[in-house]
C-alpha positions as CSV (number, residue, x, y, z in Angstrom):
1,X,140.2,98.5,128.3
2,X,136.8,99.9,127.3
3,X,133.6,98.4,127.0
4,X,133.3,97.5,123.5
5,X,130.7,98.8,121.4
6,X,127.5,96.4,120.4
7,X,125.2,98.0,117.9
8,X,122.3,96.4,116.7
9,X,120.4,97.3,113.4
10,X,116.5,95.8,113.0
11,X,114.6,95.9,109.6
12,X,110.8,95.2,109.6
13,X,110.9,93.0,106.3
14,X,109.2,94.4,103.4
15,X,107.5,97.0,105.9
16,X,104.3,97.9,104.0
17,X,103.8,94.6,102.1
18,X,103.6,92.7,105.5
19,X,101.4,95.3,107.1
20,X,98.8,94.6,104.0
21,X,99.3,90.9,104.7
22,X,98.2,91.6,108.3
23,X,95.2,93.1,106.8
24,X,94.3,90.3,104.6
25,X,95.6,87.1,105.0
26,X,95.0,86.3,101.0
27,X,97.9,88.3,99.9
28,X,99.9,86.3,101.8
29,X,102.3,84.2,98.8
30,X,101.7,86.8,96.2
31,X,103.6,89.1,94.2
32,X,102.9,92.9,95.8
33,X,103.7,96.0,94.7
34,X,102.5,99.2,96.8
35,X,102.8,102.8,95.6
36,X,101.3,105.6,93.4
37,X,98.8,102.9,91.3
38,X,99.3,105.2,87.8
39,X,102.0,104.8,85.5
40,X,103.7,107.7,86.2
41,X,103.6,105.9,90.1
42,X,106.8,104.7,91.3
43,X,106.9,101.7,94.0
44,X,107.3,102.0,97.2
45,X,107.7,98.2,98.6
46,X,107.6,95.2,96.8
47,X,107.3,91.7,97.8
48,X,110.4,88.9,97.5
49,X,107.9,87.3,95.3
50,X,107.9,90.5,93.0
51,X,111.4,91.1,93.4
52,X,112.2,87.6,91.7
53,X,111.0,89.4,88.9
54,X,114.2,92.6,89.2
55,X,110.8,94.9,90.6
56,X,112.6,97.6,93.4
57,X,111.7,99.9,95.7
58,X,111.6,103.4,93.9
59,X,111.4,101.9,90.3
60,X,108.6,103.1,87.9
61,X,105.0,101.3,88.4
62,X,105.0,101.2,84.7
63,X,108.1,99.1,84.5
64,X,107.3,97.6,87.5
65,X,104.0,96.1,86.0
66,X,105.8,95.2,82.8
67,X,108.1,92.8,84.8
68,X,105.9,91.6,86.7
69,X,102.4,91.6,85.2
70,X,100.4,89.7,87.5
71,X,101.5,91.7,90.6
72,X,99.0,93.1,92.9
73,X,99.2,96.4,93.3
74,X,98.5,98.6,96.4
75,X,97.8,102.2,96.8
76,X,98.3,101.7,100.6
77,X,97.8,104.0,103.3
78,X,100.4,106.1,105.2
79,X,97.7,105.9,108.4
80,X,98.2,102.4,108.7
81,X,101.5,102.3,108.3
82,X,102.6,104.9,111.0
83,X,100.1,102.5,113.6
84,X,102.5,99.4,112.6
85,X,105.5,101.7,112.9
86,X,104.5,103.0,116.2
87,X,103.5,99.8,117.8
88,X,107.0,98.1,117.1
89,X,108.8,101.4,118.0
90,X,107.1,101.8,121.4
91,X,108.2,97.9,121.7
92,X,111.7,99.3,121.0
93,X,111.7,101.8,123.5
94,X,110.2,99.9,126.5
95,X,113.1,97.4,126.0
96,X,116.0,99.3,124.8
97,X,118.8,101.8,127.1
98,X,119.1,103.8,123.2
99,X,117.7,103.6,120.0
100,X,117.9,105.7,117.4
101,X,114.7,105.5,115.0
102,X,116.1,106.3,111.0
103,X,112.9,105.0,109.3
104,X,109.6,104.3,109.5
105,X,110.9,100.6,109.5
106,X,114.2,100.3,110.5
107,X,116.3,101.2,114.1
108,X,119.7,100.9,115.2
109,X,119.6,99.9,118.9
110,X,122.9,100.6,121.2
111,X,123.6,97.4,123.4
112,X,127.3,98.2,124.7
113,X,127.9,96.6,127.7
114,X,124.3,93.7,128.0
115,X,127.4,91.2,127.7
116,X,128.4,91.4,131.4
117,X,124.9,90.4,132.6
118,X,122.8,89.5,130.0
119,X,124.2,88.8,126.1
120,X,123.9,91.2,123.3
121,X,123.0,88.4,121.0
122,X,120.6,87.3,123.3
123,X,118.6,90.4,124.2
124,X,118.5,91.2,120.1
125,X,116.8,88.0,119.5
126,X,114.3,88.1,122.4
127,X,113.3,91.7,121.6
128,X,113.2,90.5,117.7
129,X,110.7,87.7,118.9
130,X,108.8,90.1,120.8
131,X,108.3,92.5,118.2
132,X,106.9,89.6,116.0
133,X,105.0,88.4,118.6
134,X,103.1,91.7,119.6
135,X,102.5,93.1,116.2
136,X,102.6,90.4,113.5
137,X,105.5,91.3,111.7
138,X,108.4,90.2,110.3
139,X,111.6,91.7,111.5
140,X,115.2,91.2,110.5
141,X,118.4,92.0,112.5
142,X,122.4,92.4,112.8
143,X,124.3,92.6,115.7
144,X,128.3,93.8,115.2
145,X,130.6,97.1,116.8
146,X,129.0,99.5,114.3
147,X,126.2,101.0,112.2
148,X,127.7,100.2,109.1
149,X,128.5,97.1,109.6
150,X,125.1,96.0,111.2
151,X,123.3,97.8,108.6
152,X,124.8,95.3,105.8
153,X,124.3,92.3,108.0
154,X,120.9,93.1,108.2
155,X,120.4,93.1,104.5
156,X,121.9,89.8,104.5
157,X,119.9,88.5,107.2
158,X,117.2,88.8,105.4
159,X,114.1,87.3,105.0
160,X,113.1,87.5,108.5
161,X,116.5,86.2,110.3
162,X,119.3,87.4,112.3
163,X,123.6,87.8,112.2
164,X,126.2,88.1,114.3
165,X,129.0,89.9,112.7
166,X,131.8,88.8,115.7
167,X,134.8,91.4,116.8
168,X,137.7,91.4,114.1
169,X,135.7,89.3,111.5
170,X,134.3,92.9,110.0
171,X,137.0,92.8,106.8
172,X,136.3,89.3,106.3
173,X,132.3,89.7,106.2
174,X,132.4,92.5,103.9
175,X,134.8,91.2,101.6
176,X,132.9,89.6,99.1
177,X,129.7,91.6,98.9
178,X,129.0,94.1,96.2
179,X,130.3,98.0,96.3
180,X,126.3,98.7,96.1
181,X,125.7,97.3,99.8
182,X,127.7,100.2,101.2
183,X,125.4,102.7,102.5
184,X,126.0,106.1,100.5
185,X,126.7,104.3,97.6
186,X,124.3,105.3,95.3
187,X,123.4,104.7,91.8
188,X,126.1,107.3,90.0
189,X,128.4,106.6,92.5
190,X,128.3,103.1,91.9
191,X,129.1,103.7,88.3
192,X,132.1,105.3,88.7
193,X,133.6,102.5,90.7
194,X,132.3,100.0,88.1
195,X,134.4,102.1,85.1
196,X,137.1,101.8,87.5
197,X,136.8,98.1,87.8
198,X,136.0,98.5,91.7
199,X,133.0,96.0,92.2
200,X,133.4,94.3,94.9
201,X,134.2,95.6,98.8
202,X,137.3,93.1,98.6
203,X,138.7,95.7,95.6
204,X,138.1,98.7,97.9
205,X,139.6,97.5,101.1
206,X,143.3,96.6,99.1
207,X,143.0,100.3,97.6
208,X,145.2,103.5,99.2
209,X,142.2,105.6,100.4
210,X,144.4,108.7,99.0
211,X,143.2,106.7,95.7
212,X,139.8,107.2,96.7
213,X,140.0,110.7,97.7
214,X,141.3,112.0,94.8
215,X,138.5,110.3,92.3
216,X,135.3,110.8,94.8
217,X,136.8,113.8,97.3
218,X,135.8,113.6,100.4
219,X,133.1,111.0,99.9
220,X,136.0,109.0,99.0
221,X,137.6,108.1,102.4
222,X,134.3,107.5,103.7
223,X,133.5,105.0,101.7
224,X,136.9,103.2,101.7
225,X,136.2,103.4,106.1
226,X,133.0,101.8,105.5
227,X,134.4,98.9,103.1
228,X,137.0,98.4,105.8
229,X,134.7,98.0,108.7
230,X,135.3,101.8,110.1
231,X,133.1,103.5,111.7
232,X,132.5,105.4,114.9
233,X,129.2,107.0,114.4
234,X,127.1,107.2,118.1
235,X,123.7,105.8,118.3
236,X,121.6,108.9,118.4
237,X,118.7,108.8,121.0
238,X,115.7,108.7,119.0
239,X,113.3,111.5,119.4
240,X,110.1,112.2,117.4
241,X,109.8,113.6,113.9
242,X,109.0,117.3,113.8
243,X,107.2,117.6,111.1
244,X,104.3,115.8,108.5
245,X,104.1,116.3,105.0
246,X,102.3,114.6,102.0
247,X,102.0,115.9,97.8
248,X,100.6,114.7,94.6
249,X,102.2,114.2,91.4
250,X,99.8,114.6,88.7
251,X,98.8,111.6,86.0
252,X,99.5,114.9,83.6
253,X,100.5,118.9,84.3
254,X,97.6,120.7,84.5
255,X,96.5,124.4,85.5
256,X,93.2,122.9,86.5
257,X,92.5,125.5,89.5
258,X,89.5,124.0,90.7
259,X,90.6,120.5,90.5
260,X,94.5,122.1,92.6
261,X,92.6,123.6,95.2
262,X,90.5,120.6,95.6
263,X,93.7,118.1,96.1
264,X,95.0,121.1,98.7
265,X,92.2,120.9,100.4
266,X,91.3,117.1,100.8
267,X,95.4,116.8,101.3
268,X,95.3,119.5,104.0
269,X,92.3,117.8,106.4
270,X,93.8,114.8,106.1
271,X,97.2,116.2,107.5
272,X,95.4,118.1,110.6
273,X,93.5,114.6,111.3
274,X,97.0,113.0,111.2
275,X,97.9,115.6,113.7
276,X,95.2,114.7,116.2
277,X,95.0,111.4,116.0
278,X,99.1,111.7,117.2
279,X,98.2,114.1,119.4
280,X,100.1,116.8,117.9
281,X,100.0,120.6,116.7
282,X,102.0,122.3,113.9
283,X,103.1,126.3,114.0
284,X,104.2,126.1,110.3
285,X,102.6,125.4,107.4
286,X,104.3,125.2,103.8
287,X,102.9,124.8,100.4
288,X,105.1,123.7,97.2
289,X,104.3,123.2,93.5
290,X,106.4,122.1,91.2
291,X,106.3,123.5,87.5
292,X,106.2,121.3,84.5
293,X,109.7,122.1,84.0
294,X,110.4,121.1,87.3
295,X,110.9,124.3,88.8
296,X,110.5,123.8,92.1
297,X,108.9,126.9,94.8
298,X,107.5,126.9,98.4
299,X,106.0,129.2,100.7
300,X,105.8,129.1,104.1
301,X,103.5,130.8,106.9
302,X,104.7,130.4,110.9
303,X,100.9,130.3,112.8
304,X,99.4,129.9,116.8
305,X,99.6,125.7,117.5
306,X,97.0,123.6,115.8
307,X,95.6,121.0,114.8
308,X,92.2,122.6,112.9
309,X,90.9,122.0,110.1
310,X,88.8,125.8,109.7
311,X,92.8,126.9,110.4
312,X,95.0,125.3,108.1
313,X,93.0,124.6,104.9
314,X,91.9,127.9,104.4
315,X,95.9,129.1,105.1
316,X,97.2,126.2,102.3
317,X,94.8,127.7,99.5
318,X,96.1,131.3,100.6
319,X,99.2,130.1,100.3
320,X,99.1,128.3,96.8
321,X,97.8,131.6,95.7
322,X,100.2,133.4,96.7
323,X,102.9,130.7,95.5
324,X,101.4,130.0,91.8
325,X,102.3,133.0,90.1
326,X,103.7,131.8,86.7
327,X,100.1,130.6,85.2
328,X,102.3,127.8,83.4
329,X,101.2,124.1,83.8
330,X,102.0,122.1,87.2
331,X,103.3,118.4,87.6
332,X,103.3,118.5,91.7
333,X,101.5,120.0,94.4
334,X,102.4,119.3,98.2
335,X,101.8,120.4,101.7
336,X,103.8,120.1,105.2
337,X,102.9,120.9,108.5
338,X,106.1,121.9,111.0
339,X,107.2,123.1,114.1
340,X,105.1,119.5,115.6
341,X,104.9,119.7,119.2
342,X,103.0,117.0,121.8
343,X,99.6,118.3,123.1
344,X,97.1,116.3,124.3
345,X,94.6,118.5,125.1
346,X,94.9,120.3,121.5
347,X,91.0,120.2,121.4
348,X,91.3,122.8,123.7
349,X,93.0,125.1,121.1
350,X,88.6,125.0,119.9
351,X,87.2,126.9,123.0
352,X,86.2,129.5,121.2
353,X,83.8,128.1,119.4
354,X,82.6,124.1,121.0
355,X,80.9,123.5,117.6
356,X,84.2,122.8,116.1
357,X,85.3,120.8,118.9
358,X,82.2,118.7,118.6
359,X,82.7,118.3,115.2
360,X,86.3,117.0,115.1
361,X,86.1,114.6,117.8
362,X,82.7,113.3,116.1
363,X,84.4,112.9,112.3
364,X,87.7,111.7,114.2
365,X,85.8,108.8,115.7
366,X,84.1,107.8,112.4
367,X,87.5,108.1,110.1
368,X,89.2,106.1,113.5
369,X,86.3,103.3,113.0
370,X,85.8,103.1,109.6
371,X,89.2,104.6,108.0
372,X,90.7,108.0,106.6
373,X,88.4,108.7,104.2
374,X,85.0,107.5,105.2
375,X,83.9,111.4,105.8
376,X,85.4,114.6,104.2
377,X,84.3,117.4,103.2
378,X,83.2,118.6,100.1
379,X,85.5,120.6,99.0
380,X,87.7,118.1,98.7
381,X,85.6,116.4,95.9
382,X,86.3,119.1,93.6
383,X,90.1,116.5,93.0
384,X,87.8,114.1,91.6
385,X,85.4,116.5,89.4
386,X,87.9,118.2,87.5
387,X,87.0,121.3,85.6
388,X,83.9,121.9,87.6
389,X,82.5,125.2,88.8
390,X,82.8,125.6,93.0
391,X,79.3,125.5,94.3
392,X,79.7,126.4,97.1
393,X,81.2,130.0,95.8
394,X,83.0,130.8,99.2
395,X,80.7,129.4,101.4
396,X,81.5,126.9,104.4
397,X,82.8,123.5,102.9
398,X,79.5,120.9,103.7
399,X,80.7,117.7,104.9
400,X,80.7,114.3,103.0
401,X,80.3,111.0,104.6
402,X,80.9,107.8,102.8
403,X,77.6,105.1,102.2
404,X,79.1,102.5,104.6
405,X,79.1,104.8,107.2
């Protein structure tokens, strides 16, 4: 007989939230909401103390601050995030034989086999208290034979606790939980059961899957494996994101050039510091707007490795030109940089001209001691004086720092 399979799924509760709390300690106890701060935001994390009030992730700030009005709300910042995120995953990886990395916050971990020596349940929980230990964060876990499985134990793990799910006791765990903590069942999805009288996992795992199949397809007999405990999915080895990517939806559409081509700009240096400061390059970049009537376009341009400023700014604002051809109003703007490879020495790509290097490493050490946007340049000003004539009328961008620094 086989070993049998021990997978292990870890959540880092209420991911950003906590990370603020790290931050300052006076948010600790308070109702937190964190994402786009205008109405037309939408949350991103919550805190349990918001969620008593039915706030969600992805849920409209607007409604969000109507149920909960004395919430504290959060622009955050993706920068901090990824240097939480990284912390707990390089924890991850000096400890674990395979991990697979699905999130910025959560991990599946395969353990097959620790029992003979060491106890899955055992190593889970000592890695769960080093990860709290090391970085300050609250982490939840499940231990059982699968991914799905583990994945729902975690949710009911939570706040900042652990499960075993033991061999043959999957049916019985799942039972009575609701159709909506089976992963792929999403919002529509979870209607359809519902008109169907299907609301609980209990009702799914008593149904023929041929039942299943003919009202959801092929999505059908997935789900009905799930509710019953099934599945064989591997533990992929994680193995670092290849690309980065951020965009802006607008408080209204506009066709505000100047104020566009600002937001590119400040958006595109803050993506090549990303880059650095991971010690990455991209060979792709890609520029997308989205029309009022949510048209959707992007364009792409494949480019030498690197991580410059003076290289990928000036190819983003080529490329919105190129992309914004309908003169019709735009409710998104967004930029990704691809084709990420590892390079240390990426400063090197700026032999040509030492200026440049000199400059980046000197406004990388100010942003790394005082934060992303504590010196930019100029150009990138023009998102925050909408309407206003360019200066600078094609001359170099001037750089900006911030009074504190």
């Amino acid at each position: 007989m086989g070993i049998k399979r021990a997978i292990v799924h870890m959540d880092l509760d209420t991911f950003f939230v906590s990370c603020e709390r790290l931050l300052d300690s006076r948010l600790n106890n308070k109702p937190i909401l964190i994402g786009g701060t205008s109405d037309r935001g939408v949350v991103a994390s919550c805190s349990y103390e918001a969620r008593k009030f039915g706030v969600h992730s992805a849920m409209p700030m607007k409604m969000a601050k109507e149920r909960c009005p004395e919430a504290i709300i959060i622009k955050g910042n993706s920068g901090t995030y990824s240097k939480y995120s990284k912390l707990v995953t390089d924890i991850i990886a000096d400890s674990a034989p395979i991990f697979e990395k699905t999130s910025v916050d959560e991990f599946f971990l395969d353990v097959s086999g620790m029992d003979q020596f060491f106890g899955c349940m055992k190593y889970a929980q000592e890695l769960r208290h080093r990860i709290m230990r090391e970085s300050g964060l609250p982490i939840s876990f499940a231990l059982s034979e699968n991914k799905t499985v583990s994945k729902i134990g975690t949710g009911e793990a939570k706040p900042n606790n652990a499960l075993q799910i033991d061999y043959g006791t999957e049916k019985q765990f799942l039972a009575p939980l609701s159709i909506r903590k089976i992963p792929s069942v999403g919002l529509k999805t979870y209607q359809t059961l519902c008109s169907l009288g299907i609301k609980h996992i209990h009702t799914l795992q008593d149904m023929p899957v041929e039942l299943l199949e003919h009202t959801l397809g092929k999505m059908g007999s997935s789900i009905w494996r799930k509710a019953n405990g099934i599945d064989h999915q591997p533990v992929i080895q994680y193995n670092e994101r290849k690309s980065i990517s951020t965009e802006r939806t607008f408080d209204r559409d506009t066709i505000d050039i100047v104020k566009m081509r600002g937001i590119l700009s400040a958006m595109g240096e803050n993506l090549a510091y990303q880059l650095r400061r991971a010690g990455k390059v991209c060979a792709c970049v890609t520029v997308k707007i989205r029309y009022s009537d949510f048209q959707t376009k992007t364009l792409q341009k494949h480019i030498p490795y690197t991580a410059a400023d003076h290289e990928i700014i000036p190819l983003v604002l080529e490329l919105f030109e190129r992309l914004y051809d309908r003169r019709v109003l735009i409710r998104l703007i967004g930029i990704r940089l691809s084709h990420l490879v590892n390079d240390s020495f990426q400063m090197n790509l700026f032999a040509d001209d030492s200026k440049f290097a000199n400059l980046y490493q000197a406004m990388d050490k100010i942003r790394n001691q005082f934060g992303d946007r504590s010196i930019m340049r100029a150009a990138g000003l023009e998102a925050r004086t909408i309407g206003r004539t360019n200066p600078f009328n094609g001359e170099p961008p001037m750089l900006l720092a911030n009074r504190r620094v």
